[in-house]
PAMAR-402369 format. One line per field, with one value per residue: chain; y, x, z of N, C-alpha, C in turn. Coordinates in Angstrom, 2 decimals, padded with zeros to 5 digits. Atoms other than C-alpha are relative to their C-alpha. Layout:
unit: [A ...];
nv: [Y ...];
nu: [X ...];
nw: [Z ...];
cav: [Y ...];
cau: [X ...];
caw: [Z ...];
cv: [Y ...];
cu: [X ...];
cw: [Z ...];
***
This chain:
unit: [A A A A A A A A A A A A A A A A A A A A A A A A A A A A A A A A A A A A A A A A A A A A A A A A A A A A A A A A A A A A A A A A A A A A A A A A A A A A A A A A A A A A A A A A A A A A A A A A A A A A A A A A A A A A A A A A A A A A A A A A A A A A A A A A A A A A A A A A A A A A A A A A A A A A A A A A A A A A A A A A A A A A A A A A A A A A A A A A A A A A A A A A A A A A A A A A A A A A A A A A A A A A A A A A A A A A A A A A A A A A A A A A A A A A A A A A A A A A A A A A A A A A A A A A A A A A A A A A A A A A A A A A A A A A A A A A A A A A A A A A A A A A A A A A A A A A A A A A A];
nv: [001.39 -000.23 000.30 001.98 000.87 -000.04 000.83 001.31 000.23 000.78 001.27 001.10 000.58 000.61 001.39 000.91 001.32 000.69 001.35 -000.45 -000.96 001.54 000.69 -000.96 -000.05 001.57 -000.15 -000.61 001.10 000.84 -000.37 -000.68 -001.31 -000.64 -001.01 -001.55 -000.17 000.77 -000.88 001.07 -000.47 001.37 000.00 000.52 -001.32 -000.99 000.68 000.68 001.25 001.34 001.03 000.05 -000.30 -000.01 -001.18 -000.22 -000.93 000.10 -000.38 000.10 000.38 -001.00 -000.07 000.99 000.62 000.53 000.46 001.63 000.70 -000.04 -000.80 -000.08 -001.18 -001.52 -000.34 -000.18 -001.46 -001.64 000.21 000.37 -000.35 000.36 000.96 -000.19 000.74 000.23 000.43 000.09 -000.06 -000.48 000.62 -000.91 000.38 -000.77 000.09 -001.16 -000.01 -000.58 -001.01 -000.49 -001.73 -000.54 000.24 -000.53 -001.46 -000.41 000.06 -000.84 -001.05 -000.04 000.72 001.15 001.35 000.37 -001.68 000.46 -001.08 -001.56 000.41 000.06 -000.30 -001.29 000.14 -000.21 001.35 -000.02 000.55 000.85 000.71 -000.74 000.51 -001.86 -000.96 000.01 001.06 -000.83 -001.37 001.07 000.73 -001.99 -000.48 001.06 -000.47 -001.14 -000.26 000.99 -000.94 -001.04 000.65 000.03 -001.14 000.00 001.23 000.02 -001.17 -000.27 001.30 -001.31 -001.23 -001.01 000.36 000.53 -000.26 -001.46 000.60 001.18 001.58 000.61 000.54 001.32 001.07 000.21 000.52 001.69 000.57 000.02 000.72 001.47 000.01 000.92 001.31 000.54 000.05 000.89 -000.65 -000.79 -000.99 -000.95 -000.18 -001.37 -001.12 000.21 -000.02 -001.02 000.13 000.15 -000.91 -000.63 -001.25 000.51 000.10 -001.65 -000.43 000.65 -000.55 -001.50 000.26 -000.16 -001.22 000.07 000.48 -000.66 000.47 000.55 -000.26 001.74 000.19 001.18 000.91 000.44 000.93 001.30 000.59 000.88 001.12 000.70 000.36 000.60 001.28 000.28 000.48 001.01 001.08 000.39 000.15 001.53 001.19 000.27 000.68 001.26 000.85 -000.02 001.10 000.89 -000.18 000.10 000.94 000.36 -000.65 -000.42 000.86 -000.35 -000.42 000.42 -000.07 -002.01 000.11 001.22 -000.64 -001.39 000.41 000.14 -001.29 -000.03 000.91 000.00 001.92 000.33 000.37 000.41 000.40 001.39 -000.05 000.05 -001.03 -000.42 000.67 -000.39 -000.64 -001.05 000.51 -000.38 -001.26 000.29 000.94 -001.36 -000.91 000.03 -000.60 -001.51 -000.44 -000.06 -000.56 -001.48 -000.14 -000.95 -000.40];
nu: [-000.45 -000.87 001.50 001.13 -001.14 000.39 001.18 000.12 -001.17 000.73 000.52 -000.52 -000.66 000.93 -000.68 000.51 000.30 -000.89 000.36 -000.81 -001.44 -000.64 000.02 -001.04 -001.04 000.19 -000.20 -001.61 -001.13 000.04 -000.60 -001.39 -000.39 000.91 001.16 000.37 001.49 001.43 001.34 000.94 001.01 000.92 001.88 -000.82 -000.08 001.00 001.00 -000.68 000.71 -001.00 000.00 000.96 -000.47 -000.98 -000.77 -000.75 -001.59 -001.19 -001.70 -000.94 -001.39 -001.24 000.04 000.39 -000.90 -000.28 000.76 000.18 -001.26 000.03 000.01 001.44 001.20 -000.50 000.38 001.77 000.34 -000.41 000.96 001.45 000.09 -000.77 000.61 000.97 -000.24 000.91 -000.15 000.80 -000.42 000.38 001.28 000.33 000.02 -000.58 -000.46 -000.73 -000.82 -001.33 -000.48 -001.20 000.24 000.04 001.36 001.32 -000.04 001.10 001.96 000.26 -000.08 000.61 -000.95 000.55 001.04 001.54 000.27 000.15 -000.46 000.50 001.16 000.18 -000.47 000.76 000.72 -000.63 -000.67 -001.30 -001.48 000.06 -001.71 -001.06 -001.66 -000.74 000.86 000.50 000.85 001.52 000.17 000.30 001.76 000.78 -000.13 000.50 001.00 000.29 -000.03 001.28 001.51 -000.29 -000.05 000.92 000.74 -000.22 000.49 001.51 000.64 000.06 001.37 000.74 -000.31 000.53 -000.35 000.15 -001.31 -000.56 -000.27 -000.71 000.55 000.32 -001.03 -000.02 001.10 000.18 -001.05 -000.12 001.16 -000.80 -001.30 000.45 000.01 -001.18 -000.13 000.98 000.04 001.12 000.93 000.55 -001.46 000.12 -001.15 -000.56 000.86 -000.02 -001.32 -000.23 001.31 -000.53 -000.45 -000.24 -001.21 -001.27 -000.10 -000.12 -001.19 -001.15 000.20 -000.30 -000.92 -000.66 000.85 000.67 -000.13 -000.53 000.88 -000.29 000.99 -000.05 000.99 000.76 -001.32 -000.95 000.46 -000.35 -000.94 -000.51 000.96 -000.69 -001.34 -000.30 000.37 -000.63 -001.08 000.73 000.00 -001.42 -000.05 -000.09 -000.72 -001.10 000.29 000.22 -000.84 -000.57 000.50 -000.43 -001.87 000.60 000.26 -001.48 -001.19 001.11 -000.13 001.16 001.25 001.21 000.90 000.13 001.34 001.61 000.75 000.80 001.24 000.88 000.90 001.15 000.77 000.48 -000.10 -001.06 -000.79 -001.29 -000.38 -000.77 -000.75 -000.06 -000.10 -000.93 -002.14 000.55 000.64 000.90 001.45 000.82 000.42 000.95 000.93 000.82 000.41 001.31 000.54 -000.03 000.87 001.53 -000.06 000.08 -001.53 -000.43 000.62];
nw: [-000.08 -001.29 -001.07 000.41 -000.74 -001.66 000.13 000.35 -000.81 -001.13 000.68 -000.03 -001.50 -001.08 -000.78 000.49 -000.89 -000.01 001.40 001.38 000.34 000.51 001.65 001.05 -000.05 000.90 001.26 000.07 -000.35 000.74 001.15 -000.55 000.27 000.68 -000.70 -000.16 -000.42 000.38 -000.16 -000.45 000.82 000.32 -000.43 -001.61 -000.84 -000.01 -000.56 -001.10 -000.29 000.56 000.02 001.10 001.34 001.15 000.10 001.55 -000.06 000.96 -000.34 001.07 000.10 001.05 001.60 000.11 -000.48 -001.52 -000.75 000.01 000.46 001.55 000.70 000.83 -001.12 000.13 001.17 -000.15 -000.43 001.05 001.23 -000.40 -001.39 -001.24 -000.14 -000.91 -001.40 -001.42 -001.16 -001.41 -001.15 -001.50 000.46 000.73 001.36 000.59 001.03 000.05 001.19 -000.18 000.74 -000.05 000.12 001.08 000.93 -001.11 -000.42 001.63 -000.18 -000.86 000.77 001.32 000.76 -000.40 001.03 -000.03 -001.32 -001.46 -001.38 -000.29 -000.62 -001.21 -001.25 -000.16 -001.17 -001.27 -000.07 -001.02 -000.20 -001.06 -000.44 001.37 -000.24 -000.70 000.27 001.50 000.81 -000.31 001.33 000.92 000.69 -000.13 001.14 001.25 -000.35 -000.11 001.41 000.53 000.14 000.80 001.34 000.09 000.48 001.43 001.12 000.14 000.80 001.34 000.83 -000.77 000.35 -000.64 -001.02 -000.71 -000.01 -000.65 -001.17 -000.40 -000.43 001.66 000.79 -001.24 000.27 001.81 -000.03 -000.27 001.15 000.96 -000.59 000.04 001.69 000.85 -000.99 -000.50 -001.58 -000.76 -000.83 000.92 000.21 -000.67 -001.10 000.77 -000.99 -001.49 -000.10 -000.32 -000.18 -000.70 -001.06 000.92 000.29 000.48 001.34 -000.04 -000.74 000.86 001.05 -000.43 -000.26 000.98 000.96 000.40 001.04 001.43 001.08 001.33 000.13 000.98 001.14 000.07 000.66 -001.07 -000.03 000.83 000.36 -000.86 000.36 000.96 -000.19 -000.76 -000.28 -000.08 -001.34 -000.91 000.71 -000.35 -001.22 -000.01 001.03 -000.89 -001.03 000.80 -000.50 -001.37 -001.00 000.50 -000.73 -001.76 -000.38 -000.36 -000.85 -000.75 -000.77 -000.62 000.96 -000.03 -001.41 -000.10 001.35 -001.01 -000.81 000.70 000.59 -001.22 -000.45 001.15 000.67 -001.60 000.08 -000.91 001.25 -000.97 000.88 -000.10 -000.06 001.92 000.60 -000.75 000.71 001.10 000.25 001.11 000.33 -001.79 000.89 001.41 000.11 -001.07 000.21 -000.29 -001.20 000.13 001.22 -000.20 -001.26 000.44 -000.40 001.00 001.06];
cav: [038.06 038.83 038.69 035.22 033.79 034.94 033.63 030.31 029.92 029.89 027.43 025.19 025.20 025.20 022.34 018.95 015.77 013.99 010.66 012.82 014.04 010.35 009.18 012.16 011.42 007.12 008.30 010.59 007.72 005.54 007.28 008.65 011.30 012.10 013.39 017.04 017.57 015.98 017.85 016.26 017.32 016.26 015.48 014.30 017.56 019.51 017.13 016.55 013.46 010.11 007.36 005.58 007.43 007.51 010.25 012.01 013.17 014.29 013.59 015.32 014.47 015.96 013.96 010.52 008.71 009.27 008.51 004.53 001.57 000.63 001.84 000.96 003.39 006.43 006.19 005.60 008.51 011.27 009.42 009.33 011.44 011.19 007.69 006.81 004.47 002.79 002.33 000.93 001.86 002.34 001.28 004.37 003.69 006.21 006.99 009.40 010.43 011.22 014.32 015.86 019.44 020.17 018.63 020.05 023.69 023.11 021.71 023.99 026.74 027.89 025.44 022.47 019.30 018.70 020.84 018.11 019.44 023.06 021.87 020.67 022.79 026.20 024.14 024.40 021.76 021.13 020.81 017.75 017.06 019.41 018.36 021.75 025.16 025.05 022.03 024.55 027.86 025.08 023.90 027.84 028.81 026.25 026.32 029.87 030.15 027.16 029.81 032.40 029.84 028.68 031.65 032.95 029.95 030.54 033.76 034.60 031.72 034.55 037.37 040.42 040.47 037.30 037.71 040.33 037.89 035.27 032.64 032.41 032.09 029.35 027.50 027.77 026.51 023.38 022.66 022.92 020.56 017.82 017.75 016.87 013.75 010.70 010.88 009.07 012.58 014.11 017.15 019.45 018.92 021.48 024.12 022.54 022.91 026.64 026.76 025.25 027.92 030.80 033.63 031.64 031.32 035.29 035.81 033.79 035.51 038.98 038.13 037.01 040.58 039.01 039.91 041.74 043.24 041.46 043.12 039.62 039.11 035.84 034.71 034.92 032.87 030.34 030.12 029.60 027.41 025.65 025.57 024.15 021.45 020.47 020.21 018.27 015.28 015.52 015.34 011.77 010.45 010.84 009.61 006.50 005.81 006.67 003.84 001.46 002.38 002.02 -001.52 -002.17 000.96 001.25 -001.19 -002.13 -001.13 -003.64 -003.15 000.73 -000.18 -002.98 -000.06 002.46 -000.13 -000.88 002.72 003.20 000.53 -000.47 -004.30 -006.14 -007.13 -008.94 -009.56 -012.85 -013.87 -014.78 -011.39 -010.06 -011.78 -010.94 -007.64 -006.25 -009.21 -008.37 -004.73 -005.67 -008.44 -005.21 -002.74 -003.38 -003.16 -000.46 001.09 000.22 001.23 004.67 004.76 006.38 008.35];
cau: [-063.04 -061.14 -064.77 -065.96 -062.29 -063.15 -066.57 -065.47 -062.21 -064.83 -066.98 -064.99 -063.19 -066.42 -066.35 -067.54 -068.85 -065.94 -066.91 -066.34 -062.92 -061.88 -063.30 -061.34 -058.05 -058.78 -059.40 -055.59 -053.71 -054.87 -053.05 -049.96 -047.86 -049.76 -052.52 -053.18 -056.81 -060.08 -063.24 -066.39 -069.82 -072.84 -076.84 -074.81 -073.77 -076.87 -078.80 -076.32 -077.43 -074.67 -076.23 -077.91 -076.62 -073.75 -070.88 -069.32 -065.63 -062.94 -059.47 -056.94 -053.65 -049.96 -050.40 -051.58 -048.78 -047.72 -051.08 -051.33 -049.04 -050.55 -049.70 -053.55 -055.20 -052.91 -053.54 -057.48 -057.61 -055.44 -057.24 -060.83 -060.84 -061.95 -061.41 -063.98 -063.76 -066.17 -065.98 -067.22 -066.04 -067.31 -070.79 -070.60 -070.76 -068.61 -067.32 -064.78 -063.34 -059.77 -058.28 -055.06 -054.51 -054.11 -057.33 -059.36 -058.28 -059.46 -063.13 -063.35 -063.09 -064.45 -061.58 -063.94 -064.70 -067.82 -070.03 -069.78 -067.39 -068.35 -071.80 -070.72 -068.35 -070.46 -072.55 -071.64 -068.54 -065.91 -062.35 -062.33 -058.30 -055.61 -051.84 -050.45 -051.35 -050.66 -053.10 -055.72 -054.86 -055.04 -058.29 -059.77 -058.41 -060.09 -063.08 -063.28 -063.31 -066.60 -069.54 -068.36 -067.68 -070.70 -072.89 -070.97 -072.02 -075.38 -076.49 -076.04 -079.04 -081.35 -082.91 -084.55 -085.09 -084.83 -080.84 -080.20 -081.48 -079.06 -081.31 -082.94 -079.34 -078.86 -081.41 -081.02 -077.84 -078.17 -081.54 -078.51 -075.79 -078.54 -078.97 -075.78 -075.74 -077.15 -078.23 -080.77 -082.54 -085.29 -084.46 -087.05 -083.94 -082.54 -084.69 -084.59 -080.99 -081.27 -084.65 -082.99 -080.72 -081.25 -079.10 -076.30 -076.42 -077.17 -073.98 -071.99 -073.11 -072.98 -069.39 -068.61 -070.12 -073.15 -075.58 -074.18 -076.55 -076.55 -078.23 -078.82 -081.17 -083.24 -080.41 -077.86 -079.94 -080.31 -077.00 -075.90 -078.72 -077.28 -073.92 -074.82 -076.81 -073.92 -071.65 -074.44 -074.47 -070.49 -070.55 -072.79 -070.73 -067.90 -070.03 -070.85 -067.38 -066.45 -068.87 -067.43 -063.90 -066.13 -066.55 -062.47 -061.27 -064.76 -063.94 -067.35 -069.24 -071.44 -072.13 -072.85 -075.25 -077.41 -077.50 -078.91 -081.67 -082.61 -082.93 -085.02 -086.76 -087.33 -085.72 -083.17 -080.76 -077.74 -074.97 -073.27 -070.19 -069.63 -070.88 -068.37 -065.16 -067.43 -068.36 -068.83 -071.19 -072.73 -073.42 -075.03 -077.07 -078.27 -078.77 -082.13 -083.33 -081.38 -083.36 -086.85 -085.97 -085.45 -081.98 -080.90 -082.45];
caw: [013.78 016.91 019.01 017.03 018.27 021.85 021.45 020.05 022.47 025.53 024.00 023.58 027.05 028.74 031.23 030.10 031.82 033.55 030.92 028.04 029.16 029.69 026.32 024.84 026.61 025.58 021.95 022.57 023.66 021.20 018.51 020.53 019.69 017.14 019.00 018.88 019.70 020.42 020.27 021.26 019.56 018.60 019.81 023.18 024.19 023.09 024.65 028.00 027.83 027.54 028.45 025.80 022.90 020.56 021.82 018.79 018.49 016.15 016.93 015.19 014.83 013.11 010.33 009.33 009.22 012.81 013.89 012.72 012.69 009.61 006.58 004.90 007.57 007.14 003.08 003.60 005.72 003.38 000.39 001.91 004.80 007.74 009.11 011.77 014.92 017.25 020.59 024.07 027.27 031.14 029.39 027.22 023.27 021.24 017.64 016.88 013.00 012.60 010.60 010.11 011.08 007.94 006.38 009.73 009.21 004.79 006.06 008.62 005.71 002.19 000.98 002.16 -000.18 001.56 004.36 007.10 008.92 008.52 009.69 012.60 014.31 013.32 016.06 019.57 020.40 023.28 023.60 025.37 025.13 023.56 023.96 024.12 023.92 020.05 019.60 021.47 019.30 016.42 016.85 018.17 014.68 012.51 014.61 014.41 010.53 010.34 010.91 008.96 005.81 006.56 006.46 003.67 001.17 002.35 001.94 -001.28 -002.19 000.05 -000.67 000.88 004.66 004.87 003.85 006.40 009.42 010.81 012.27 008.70 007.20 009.90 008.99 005.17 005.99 007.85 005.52 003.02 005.18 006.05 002.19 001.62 004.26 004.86 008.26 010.44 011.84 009.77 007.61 010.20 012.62 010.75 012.32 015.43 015.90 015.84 017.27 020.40 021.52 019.16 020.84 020.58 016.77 017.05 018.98 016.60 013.56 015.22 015.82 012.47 010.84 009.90 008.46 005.06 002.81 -000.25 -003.03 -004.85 -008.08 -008.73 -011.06 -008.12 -006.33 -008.74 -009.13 -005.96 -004.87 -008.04 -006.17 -003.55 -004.40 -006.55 -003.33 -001.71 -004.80 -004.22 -000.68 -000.86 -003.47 -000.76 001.56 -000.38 -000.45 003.27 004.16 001.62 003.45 007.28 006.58 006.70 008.65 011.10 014.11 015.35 012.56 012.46 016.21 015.37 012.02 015.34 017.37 014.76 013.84 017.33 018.10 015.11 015.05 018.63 017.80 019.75 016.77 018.73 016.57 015.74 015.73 011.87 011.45 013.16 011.53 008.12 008.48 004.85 004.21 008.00 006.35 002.97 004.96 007.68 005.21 004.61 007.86 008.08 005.26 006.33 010.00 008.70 010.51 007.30 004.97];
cv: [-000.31 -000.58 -001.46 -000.61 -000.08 -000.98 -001.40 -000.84 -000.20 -000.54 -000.78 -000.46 -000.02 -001.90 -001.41 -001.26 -000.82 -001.25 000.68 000.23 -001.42 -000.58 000.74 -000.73 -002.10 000.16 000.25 -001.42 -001.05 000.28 000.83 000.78 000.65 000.76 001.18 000.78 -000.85 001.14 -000.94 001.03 -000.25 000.28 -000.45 001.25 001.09 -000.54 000.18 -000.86 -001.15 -001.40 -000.45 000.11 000.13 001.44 000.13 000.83 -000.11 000.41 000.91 000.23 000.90 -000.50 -001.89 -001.17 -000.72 -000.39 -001.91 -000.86 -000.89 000.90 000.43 001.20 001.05 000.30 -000.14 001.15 000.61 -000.74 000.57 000.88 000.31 -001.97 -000.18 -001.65 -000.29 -000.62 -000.27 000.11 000.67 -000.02 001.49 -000.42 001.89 -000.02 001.09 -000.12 000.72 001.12 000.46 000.99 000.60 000.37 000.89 001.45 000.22 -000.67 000.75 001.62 000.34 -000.85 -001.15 -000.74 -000.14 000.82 -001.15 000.48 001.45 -000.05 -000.11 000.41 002.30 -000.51 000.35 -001.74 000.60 -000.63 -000.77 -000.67 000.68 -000.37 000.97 001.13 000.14 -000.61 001.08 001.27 -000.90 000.08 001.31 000.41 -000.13 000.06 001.33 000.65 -000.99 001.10 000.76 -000.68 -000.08 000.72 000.54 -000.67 000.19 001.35 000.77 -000.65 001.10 001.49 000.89 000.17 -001.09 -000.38 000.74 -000.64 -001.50 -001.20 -000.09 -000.88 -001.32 -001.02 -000.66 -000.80 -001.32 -000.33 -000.29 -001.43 -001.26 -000.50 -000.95 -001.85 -000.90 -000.39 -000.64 001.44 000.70 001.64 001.19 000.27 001.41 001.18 -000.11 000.53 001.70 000.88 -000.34 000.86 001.66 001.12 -000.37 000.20 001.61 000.19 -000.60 000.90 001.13 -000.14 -000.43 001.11 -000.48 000.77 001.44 000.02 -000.27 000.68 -001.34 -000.02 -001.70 -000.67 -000.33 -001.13 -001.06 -000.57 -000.42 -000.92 -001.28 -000.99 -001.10 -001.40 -000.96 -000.46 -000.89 -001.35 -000.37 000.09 -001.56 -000.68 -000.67 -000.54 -001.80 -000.61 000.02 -001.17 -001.18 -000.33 -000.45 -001.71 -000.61 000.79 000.32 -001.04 -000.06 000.78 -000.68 -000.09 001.41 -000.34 -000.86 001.37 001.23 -000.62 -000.33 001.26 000.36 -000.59 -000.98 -001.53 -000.27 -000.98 -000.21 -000.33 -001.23 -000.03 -000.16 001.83 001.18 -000.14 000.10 001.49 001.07 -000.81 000.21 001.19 -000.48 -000.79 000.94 001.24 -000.01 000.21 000.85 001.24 000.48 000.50 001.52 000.93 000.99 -000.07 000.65];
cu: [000.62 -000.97 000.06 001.39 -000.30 -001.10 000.28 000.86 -001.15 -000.92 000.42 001.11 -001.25 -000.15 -001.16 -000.50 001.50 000.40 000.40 001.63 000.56 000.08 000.93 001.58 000.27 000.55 001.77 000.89 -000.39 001.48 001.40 000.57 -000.53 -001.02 000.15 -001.01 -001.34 -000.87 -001.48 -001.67 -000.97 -001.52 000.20 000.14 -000.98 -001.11 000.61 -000.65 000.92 -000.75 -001.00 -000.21 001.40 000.94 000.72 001.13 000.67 001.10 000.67 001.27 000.77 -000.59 -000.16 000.82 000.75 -001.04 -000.44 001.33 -000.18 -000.02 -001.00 -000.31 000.63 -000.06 -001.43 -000.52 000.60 -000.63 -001.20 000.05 -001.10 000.00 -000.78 000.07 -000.96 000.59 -000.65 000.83 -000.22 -001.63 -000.73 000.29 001.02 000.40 000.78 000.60 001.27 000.29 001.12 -000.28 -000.31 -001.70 -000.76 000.26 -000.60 -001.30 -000.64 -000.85 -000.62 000.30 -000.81 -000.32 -001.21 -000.13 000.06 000.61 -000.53 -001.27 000.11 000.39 -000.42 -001.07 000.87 000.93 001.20 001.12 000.41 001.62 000.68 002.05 000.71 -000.98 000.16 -000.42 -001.10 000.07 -000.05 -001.29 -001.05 000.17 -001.09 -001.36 -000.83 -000.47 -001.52 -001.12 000.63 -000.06 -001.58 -001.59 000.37 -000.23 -001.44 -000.99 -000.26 -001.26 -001.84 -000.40 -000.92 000.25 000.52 002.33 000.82 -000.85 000.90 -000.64 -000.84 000.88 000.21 -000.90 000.07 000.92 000.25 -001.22 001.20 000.83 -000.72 -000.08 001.20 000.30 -000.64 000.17 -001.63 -001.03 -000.85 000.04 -001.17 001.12 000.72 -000.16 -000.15 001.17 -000.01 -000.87 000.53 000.93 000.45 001.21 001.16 000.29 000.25 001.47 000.92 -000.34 000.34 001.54 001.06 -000.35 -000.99 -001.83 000.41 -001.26 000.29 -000.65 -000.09 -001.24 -000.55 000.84 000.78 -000.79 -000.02 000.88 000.94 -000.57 000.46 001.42 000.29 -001.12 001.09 000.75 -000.86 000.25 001.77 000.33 -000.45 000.38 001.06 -000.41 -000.32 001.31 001.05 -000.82 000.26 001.51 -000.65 000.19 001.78 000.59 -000.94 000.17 -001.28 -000.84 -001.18 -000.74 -001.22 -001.28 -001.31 -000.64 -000.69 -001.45 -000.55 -000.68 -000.71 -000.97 -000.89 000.34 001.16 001.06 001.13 001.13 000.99 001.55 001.10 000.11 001.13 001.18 -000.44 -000.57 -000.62 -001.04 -000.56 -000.90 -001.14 -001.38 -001.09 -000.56 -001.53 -001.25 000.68 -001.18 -001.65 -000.13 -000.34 001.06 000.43 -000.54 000.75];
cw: [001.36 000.88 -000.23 000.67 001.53 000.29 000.18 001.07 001.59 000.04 000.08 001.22 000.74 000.30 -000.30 000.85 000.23 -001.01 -000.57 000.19 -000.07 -000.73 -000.69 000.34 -000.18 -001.16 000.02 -000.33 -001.11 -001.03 000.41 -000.09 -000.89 -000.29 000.35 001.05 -000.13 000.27 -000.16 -000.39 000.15 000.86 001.67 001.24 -000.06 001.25 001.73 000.48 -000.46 000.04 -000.99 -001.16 -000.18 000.59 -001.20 000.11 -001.04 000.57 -000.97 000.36 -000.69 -001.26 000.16 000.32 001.12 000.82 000.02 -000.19 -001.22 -000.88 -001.11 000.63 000.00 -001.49 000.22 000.55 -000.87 -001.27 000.04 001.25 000.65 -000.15 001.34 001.04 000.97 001.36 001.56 001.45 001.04 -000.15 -000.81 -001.34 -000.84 -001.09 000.01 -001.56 000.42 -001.37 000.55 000.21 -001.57 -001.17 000.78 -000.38 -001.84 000.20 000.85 -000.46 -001.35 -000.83 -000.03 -001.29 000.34 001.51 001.24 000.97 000.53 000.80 001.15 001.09 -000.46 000.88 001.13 -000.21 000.80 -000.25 001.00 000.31 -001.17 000.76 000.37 -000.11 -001.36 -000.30 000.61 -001.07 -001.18 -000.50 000.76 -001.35 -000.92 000.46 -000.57 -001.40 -000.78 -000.09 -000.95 -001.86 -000.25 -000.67 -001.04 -001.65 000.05 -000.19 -000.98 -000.76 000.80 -000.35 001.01 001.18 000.44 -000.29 000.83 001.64 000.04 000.11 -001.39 -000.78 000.41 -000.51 -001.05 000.07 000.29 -000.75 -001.07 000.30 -000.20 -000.84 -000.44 000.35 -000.24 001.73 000.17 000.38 -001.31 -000.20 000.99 001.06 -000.28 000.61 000.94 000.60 000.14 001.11 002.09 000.70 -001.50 000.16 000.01 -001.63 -000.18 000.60 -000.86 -001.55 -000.08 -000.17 -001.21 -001.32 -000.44 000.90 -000.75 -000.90 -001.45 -001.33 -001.53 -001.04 000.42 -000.56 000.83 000.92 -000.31 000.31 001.29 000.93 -000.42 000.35 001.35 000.11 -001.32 000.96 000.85 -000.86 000.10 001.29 000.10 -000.75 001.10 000.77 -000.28 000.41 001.15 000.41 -000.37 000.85 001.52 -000.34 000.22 001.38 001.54 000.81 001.11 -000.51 000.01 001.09 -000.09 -000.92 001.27 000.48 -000.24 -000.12 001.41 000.76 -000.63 000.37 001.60 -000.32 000.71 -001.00 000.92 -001.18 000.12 -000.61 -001.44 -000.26 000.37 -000.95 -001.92 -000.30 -001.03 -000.34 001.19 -000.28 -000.59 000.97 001.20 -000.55 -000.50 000.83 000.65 -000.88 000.51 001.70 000.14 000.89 -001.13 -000.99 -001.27];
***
């Protein structure tokens, strides 16, 4: 575990596009003392590619409370967590969700309600703004504990060789995660994602003892299979109602839903100003061509 910390600790200080560090230390200041850590993610940084697309970050903060001066948006987040944030600035587009240490270090882990997080920071992801050095050993910790959960949930559903290679598990795994989501990318991404820089994934696996041989039956299988497409139908329930909560706590949601269907869809959807000062009927009256865009599946 010692290695995968090393591993993960210069990962996530590797050096980032000046833009990102500014969006990170934006996001900070938004939320003031409260701010811990940002970490910056996503099809952005695989890609190193900003302009054009969507940067993705999670702040996290002490604790909800001290992060808003309302008192709706610090119960919506520890109710519903995360809450999620759009933003434009220097002609870069950005979103960032918020989490408490607390919550980030139980999704990080086996403890998780749902695999999004785990999903996304057993990818590669930078520490684009840490407050001290205990918001960096923080978020190295919590980090450090996502692959390992990860792979652990998933190998057990595996059997023979193909349980005893990593980039299989990997695979099974996010085939598992996209499952749970609704996301805009189709589910071969899945395999792309590892497919893209494999000895990395190898070096992260190596690092967290994997792989373990299992000696697993067809029943085990099943049953955890079983378990985890449970946690996928309770993952989009939550997600259902994180997007019911986006249309209140999502600032520039309905900008975010134009610019999913225009990248889809190749249309120039401008949005009006009604829809704006309306935006859960703005939603409902976009999700359709959301839908048929194939923005989200």
């Amino acid at each position: 575990m010692d290695d995968l910390k090393e591993l993960v600790a210069a990962e996530l200080a590797a050096p980032v596009d000046p833009r990102v560090s500014k969006l990170a230390a934006v996001i900070a200041a938004r939320h003031g003392g409260a701010s811990r850590a940002v970490l910056f993610y996503g099809s952005c940084l695989r890609e190193k590619q900003l302009d054009g697309l969507m940067l993705d970050f999670y702040l996290i903060v002490s604790d909800y409370q001290a992060a808003y001066d309302k008192r709706w948006l610090a119960a919506a987040n520890k109710l519903i967590p995360p809450n999620v944030f759009y933003f434009e600035q220097d002609g870069l587009t950005a979103k960032y969700a918020v989490l408490s240490e607390d919550h980030f270090r139980r999704e990080c882990d086996l403890s998780a309600r749902t695999p999004s997080v785990l999903a996304r920071f057993a990818q590669p992801s930078r520490l684009a703004w840490a407050d001290d050095d205990a918001a960096r050993a923080m978020a190295i910790g919590a980090v450090s504990r996502a692959a390992p959960a990860l792979l652990h949930l998933t190998q057990p559903t595996m059997r023979d060789e193909d349980a005893a290679d990593p980039l299989a598990i990997w695979k099974k795994a996010f085939s598992y995660t996209y499952g749970a989501e609704l996301r805009a990318e189709r589910r071969s991404r899945s395999d792309a994602i590892v497919d893209d820089d494999p000895e990395r994934y190898l070096r992260v696996a190596r690092a967290a003892g994997f792989p373990l041989w299992l000696q697993t039956t067809d029943a085990d299988c099943r049953m955890t299979d079983a378990a985890w497409r449970h946690f996928q139908r309770r993952s989009r329930r939550v997600q259902i109602l994180r997007l019911a909560k986006a249309s209140a706590t999502f600032a520039g949601g309905v900008d975010y839903i134009a610019w999913k269907i225009n990248r889809h869809a190749g249309t120039r959807i401008e949005i009006k100003p009604w829809q704006r000062r309306w935006p859960l009927l703005a939603a409902i009256s976009l999700l359709p061509r959301l839908l048929k865009s194939g923005a989200v599946r």
